[in-house]
C-alpha positions as YAML, in Angstrom:
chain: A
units: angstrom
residues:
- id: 1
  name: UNK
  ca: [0.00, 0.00, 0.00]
- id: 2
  name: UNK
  ca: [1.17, 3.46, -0.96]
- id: 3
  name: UNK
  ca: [1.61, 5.98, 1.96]
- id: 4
  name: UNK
  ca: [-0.73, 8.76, 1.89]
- id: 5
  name: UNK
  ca: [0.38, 12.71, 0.70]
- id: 6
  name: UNK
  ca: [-0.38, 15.36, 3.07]
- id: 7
  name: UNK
  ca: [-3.87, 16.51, 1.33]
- id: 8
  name: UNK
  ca: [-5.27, 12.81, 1.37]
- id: 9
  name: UNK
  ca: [-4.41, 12.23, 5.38]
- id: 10
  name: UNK
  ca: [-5.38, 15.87, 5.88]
- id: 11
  name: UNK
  ca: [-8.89, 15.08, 3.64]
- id: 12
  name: UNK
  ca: [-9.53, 11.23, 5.64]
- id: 13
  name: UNK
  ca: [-8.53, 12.89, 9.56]
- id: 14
  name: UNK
  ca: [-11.05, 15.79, 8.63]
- id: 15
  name: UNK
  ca: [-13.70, 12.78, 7.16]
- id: 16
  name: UNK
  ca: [-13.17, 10.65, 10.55]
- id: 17
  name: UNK
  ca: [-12.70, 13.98, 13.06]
- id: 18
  name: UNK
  ca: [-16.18, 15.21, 11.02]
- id: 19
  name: UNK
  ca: [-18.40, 11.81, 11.86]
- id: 20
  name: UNK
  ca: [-17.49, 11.57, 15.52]
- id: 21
  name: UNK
  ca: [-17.67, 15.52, 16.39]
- id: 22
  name: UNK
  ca: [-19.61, 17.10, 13.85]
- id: 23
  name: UNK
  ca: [-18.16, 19.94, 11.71]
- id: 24
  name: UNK
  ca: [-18.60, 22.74, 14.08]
- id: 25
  name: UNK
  ca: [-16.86, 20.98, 17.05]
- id: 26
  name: UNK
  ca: [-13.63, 19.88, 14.62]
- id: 27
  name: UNK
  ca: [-11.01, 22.45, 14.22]
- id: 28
  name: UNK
  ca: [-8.54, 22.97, 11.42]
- id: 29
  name: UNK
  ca: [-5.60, 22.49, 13.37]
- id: 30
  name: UNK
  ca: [-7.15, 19.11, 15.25]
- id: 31
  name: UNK
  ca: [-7.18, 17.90, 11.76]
- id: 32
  name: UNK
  ca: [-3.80, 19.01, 10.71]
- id: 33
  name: UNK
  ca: [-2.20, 17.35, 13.95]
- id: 34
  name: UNK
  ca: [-4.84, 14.33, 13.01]
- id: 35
  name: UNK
  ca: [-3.53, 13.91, 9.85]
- id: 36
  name: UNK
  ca: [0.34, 14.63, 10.82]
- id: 37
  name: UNK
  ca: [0.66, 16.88, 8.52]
- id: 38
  name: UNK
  ca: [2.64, 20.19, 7.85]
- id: 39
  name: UNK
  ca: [0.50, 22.88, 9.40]
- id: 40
  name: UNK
  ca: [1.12, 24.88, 5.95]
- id: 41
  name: UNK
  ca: [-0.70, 22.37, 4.02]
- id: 42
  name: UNK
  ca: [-3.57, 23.73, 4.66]
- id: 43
  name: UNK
  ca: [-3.81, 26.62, 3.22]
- id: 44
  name: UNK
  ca: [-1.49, 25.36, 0.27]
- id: 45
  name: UNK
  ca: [-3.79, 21.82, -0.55]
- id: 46
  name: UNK
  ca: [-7.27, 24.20, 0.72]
- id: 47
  name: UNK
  ca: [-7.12, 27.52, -0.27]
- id: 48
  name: UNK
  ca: [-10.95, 27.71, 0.49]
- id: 49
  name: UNK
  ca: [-10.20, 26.50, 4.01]
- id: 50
  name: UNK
  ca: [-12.57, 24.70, 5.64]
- id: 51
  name: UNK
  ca: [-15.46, 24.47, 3.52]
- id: 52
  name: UNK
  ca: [-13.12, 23.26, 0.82]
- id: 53
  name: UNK
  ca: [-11.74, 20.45, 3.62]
- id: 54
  name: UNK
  ca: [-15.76, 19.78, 4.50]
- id: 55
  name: UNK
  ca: [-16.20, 19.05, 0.54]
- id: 56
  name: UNK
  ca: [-13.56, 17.05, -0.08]
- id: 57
  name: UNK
  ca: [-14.27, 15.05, 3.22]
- id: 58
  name: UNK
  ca: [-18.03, 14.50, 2.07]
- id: 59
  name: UNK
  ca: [-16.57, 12.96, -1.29]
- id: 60
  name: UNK
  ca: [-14.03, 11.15, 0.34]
- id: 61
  name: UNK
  ca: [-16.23, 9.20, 2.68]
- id: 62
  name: UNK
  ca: [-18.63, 8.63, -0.77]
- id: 63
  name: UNK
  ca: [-16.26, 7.06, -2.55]
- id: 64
  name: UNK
  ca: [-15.74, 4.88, 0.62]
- id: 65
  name: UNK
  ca: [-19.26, 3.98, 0.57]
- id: 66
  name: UNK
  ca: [-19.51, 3.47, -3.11]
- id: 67
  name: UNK
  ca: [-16.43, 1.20, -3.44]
- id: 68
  name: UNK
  ca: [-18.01, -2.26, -2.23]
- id: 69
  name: UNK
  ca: [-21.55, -1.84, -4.62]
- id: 70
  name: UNK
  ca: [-19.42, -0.89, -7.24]
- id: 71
  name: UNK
  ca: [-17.43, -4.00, -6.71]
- id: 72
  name: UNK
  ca: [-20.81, -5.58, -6.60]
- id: 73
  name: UNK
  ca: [-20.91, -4.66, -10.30]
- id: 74
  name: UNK
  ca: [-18.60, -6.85, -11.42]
- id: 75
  name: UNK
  ca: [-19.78, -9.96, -9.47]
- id: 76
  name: UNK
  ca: [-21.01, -12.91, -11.80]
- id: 77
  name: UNK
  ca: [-23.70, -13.67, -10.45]
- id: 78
  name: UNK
  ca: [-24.61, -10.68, -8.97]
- id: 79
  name: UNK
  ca: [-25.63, -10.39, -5.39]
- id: 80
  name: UNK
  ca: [-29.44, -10.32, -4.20]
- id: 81
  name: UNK
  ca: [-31.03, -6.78, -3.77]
- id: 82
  name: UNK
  ca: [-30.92, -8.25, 0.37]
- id: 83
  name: UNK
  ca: [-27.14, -8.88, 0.58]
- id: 84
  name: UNK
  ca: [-26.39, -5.36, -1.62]
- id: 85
  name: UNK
  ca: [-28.27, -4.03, 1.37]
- id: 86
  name: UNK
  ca: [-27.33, -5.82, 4.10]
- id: 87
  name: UNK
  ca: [-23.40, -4.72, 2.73]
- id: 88
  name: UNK
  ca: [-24.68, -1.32, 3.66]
- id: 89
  name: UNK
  ca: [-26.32, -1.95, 6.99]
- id: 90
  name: UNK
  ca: [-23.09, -4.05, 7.94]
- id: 91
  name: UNK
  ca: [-20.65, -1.53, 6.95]
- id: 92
  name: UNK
  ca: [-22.40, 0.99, 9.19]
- id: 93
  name: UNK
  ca: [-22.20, -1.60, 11.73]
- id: 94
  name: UNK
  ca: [-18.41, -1.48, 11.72]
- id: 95
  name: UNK
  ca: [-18.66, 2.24, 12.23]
- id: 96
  name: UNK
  ca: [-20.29, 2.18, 15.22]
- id: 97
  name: UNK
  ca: [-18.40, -0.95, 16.58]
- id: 98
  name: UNK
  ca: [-14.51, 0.76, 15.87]
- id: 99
  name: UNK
  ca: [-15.96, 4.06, 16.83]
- id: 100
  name: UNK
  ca: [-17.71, 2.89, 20.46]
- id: 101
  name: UNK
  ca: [-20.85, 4.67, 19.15]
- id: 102
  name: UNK
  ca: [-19.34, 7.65, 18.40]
- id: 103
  name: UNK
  ca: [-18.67, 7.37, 14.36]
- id: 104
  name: UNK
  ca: [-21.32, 8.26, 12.15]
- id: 105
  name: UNK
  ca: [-21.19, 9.95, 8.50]
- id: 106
  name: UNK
  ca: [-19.27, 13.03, 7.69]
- id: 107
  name: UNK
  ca: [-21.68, 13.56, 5.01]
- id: 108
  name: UNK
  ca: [-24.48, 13.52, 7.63]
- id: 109
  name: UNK
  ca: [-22.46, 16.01, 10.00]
- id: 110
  name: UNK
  ca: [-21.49, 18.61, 6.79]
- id: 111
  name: UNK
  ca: [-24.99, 18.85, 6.25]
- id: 112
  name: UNK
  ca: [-26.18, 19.22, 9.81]
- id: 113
  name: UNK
  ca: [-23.41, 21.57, 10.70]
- id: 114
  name: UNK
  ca: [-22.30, 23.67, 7.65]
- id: 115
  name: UNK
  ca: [-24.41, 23.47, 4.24]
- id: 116
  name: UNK
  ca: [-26.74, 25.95, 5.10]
- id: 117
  name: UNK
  ca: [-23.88, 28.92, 4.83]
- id: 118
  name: UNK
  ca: [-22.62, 27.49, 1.84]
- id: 119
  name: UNK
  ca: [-24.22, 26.58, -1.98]
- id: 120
  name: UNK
  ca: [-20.76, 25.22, -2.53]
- id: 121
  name: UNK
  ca: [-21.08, 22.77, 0.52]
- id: 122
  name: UNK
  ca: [-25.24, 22.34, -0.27]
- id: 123
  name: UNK
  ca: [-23.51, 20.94, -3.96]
- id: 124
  name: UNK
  ca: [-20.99, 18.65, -2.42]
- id: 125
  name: UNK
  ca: [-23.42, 16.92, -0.40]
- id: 126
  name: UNK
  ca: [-25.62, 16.57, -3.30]
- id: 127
  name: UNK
  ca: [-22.96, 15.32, -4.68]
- id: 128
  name: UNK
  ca: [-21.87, 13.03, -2.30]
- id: 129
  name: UNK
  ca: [-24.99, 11.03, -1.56]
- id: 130
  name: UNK
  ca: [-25.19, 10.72, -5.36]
- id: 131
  name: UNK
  ca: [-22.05, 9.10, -5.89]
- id: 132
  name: UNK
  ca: [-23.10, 6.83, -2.95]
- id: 133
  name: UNK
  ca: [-26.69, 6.13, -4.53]
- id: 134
  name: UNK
  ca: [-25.93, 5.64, -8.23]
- id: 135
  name: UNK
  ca: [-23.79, 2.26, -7.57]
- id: 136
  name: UNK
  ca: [-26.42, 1.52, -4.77]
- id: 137
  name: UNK
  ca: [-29.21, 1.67, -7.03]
- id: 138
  name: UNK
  ca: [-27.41, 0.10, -9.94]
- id: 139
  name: UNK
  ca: [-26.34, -3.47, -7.50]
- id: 140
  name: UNK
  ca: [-30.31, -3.06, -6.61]
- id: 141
  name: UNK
  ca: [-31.30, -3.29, -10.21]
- id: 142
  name: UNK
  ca: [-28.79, -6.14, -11.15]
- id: 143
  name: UNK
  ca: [-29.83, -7.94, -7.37]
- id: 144
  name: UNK
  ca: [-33.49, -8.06, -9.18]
- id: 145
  name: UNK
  ca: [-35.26, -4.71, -8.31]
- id: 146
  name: UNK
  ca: [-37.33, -3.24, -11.13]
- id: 147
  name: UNK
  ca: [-35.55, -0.19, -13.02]
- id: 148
  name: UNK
  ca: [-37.95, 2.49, -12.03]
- id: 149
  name: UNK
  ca: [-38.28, 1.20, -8.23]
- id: 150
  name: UNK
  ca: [-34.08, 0.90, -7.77]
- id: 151
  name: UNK
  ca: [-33.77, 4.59, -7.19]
- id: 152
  name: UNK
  ca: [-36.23, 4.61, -4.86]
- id: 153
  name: UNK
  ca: [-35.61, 1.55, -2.71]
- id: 154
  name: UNK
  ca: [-31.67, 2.80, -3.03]
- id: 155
  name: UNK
  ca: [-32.85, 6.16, -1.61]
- id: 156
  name: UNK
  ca: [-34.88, 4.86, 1.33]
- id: 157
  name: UNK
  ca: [-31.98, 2.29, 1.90]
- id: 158
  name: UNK
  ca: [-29.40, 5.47, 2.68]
- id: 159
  name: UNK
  ca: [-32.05, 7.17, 4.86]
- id: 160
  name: UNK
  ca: [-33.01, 4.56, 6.85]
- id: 161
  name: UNK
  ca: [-29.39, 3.30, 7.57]
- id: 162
  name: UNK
  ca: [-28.79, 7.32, 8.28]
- id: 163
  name: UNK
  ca: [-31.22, 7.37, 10.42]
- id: 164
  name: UNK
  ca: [-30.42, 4.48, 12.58]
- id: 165
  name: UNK
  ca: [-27.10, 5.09, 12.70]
- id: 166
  name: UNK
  ca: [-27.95, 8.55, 14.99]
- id: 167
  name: UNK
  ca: [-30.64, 6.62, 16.66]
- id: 168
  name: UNK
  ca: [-27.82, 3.83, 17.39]
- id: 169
  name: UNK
  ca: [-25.69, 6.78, 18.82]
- id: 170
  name: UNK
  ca: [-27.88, 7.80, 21.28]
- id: 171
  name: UNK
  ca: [-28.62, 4.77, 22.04]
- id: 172
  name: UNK
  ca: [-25.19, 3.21, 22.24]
- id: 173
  name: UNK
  ca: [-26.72, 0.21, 20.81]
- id: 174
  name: UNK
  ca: [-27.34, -1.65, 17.58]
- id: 175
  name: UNK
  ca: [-31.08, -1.98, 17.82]
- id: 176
  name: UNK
  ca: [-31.84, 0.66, 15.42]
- id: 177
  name: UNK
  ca: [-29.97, -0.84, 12.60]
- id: 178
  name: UNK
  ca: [-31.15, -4.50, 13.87]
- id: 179
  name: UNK
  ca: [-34.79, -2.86, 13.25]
- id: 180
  name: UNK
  ca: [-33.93, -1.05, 9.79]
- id: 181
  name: UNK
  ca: [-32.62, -4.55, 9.23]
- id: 182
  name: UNK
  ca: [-35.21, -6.40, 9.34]
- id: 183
  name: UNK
  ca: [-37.97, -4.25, 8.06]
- id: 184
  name: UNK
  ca: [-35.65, -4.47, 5.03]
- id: 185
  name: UNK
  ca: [-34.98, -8.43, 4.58]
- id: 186
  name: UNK
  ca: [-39.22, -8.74, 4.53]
- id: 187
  name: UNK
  ca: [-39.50, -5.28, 1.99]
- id: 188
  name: UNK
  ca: [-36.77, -7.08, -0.22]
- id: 189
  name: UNK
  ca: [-38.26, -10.98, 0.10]
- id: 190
  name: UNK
  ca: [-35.32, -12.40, 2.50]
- id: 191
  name: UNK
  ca: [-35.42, -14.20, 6.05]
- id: 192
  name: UNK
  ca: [-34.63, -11.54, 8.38]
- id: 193
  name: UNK
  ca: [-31.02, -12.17, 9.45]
- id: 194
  name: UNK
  ca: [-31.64, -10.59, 13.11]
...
C-alpha cells in the first residue's frame, strides 16, 4: 500500500474527526495534527479552508461507501437486492463498533453543521450522496429490483441506515440498525437475518 500525501491524510482525519464531532466541534488544526501533517498544508492543498476540507471530506467518505456496490458490479452472479443491502447496513455496523458509538457519516455532519452557509457545501453533499446512490441503485437493479423502483428503494436504503445510525448513537446500541434490518430483509423478500 502506498503511503498517503499530506492533502489525502489531511482530507480522511477531517472525514473521521467530522463523523465523531460534527463539523462545528472539529477544528482545522485538530485535523492538521490528526492527519500529521505540515501545518502549511492547509492553506497550500485548501485555499478555500474549511469548507473546501468539509467538501472534499463528504466525497471522500462517498467514494468509501460506493467502493463495495461498485465492486458488486462486477460480481457474476450478482448479489441479491438483500445482501447489496445488508453490505450497507453491515458496513455501518463497523462504524459504530470501531468508533464505540461515536462514528457516524461526515456527510451527515457537513450537512447538519455547515451546508446551510454554503451553496458550494449544499452541492458537495448533493454530490456526495449521489455518488453513494448511483452504484447503490445500480447493485439493486442487477440484485433483481425493477428499473424504475431501484432509485427509490436505493434512496430509502441510505435514509433509513442514516437514520439508525444517529438513533444507534444515542442509544449506544445496535437496535436501530437490527430494526432497519429487518424491516428491510421482509420489503426485499429475504429471512430476516436478526
Amino acid at each position: 500500500m502506498t503511503e498517503r500525501s499530506p492533502r489525502e491524510r489531511t482530507v480522511r482525519s477531517a472525514a473521521l474527526l467530522f463523523r465523531e464531532r460534527g463539523v462545528g466541534a472539529t477544528g482545522m488544526r485538530e485535523i492538521v495534527a490528526h492527519a500529521g501533517a505540515p501545518r502549511g498544508s492547509l492553506q497550500h492543498y485548501f485555499p478555500g479552508g474549511k469548507h473546501e476540507l468539509v467538501a472534499e471530506a463528504m466525497a471522500w467518505m462517498a467514494e468509501r461507501a460506493a467502493r463495495p456496490l461498485r465492486a458488486s458490479l462486477e460480481q457474476d452472479p450478482p448479489p441479491d437486492a438483500a445482501a447489496v443491502v445488508r453490505g450497507v447496513v453491515d458496513r455501518f455496523r463497523e462504524v459504530l463498533a470501531i468508533t464505540d458509538f461515536r462514528g457516524g457519516c461526515p456527510i451527515v455532519a457537513g450537512v447538519a453543521d455547515a451546508v446551510w452557509e454554503d451553496a458550494g457545501l449544499a452541492d458537495a453533499a448533493r454530490a456526495a450522496f449521489g455518488q453513494w446512490l448511483d452504484p447503490l441503485t445500480r447493485a439493486l437493479g442487477r440484485g433483481g429490483i425493477d428499473e424504475d423502483r431501484a432509485p427509490r428503494l436505493a434512496m430509502m436504503v441510505v435514509c433509513a441506515v442514516e437514520g439508525a445510525v444517529v438513533v444507534g448513537r444515542a442509544w449506544r446500541d445496535e437496535s436501530a440498525l437490527d430494526a432497519v434490518q429487518a424491516e428491510l430483509d421482509l420489503l426485499l423478500g429475504a429471512t430476516p437475518t436478526r
